[in-house]
C-alpha positions in Angstrom: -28.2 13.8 -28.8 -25.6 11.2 -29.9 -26.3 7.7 -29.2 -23.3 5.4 -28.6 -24.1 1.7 -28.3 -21.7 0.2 -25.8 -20.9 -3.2 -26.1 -19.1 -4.6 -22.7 -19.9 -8.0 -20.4 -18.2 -6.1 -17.0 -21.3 -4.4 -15.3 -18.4 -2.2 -13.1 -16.7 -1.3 -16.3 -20.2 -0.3 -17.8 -20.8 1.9 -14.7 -17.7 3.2 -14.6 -17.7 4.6 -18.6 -21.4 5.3 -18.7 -21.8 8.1 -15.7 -18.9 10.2 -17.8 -20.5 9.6 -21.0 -23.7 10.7 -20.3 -22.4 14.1 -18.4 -20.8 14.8 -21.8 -24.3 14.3 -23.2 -24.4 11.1 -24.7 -26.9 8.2 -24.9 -25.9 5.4 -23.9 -27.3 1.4 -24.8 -26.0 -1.2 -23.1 -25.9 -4.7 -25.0 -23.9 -7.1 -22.9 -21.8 -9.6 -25.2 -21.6 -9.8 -28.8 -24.4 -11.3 -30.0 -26.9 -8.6 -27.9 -24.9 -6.3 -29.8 -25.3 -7.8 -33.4 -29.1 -8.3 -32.6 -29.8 -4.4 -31.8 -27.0 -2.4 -34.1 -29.3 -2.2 -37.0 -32.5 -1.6 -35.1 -30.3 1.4 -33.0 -28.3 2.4 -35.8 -25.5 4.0 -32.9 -23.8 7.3 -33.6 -20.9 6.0 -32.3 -19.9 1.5 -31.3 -17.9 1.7 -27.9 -16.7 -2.2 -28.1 -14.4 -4.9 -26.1 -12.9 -7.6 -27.5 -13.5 -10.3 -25.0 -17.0 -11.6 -23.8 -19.1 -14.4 -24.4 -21.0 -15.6 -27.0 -19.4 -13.7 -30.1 -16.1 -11.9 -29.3 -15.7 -7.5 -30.3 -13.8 -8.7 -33.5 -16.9 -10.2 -35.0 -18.9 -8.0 -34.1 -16.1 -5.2 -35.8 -16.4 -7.5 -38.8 -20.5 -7.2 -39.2 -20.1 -3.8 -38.7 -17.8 -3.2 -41.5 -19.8 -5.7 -43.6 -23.4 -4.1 -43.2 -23.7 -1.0 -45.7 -26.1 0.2 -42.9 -23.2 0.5 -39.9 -20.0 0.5 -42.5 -19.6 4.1 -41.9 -19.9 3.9 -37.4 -17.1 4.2 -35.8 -15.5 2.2 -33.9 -13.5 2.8 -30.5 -12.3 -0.5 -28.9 -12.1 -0.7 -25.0 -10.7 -3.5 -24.1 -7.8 -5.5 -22.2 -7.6 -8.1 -24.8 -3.9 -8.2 -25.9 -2.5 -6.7 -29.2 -0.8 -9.0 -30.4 -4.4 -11.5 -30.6 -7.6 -9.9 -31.2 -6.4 -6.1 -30.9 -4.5 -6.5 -34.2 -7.3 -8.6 -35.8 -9.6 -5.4 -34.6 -7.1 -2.9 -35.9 -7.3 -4.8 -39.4 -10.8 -4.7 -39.4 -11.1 -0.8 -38.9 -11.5 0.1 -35.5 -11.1 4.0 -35.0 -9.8 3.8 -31.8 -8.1 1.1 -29.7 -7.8 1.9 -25.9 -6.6 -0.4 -23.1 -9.1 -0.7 -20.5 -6.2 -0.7 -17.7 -4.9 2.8 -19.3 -8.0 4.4 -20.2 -9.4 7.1 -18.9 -13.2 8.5 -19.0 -11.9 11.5 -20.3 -9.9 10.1 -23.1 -12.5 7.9 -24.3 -15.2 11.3 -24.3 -12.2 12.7 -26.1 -11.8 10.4 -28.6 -15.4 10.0 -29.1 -16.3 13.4 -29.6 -13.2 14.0 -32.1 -15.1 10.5 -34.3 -18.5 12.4 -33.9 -17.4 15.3 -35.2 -15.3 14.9 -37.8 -16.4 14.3 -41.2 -14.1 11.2 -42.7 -11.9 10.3 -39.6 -9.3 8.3 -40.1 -8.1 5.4 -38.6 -5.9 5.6 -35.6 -5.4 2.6 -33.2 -4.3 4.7 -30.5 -5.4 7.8 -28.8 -3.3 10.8 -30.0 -1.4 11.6 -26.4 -0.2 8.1 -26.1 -1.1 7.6 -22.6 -3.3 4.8 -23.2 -1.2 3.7 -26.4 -0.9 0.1 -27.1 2.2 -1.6 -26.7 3.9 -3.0 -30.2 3.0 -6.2 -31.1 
């Protein structure tokens, strides 16, 4: 079973993700803001980061940048959920190698089990900040 660590301050939002997830057949860990996230990633080692940008204590982007900068985690990816706009830390995320970059508003369980599954089970993905359909794409910056 695949584990994704999921890395969200929204309880609802958790909730909401998490029932589809785990019908797919994930695992799913919760760590609620950033720095519950950077304290558990190498003690979990995830599968799979499903991260937003915006919460307290350390924001997604930082926690994108320790994840690129630990030889432990440098190869998990990386799908961003989050609201945050593009043209701030969604571009910042972008340059730091997030897979996947999904609006929360746009975002559908489905698409994100999608675009999981197509990280988990390829062997070199590449880097993509938007879901292939476009219906969640983000705008332009």
């Amino acid at each position: 079973m695949k584990t994704i660590l999921f890395v969200e301050d929204d309880a609802v939002i958790v909730q909401a993700y998490r029932m589809g997830l785990e019908r797919a057949g994930f695992r799913v860990e919760v760590a609620e803001d950033g720095l519950a996230a950077m304290k558990i990633l190498l003690l979990l080692k995830p599968n799979l980061v499903l991260l937003d940008l915006m919460m307290p204590k350390l924001n997604g982007a930082d926690v994108l940048k320790y994840i690129r900068s630990t030889p432990a985690l440098k190869a998990t990816p990386v799908i961003i959920l989050s609201n945050a706009s593009i043209a701030d830390l969604g571009q910042e995320a972008i340059a730091f190698g997030a897979d996947r970059v999904f609006l929360k508003a746009l975002c559908t369980p489905r698409q994100l089990i999608g675009a999981a599954n197509e990280l988990l089970n390829s062997m070199s993905p590449s880097p993509q900040p938007a879901v292939p359909n476009g219906s969640a794409e983000l705008p332009p910056g």
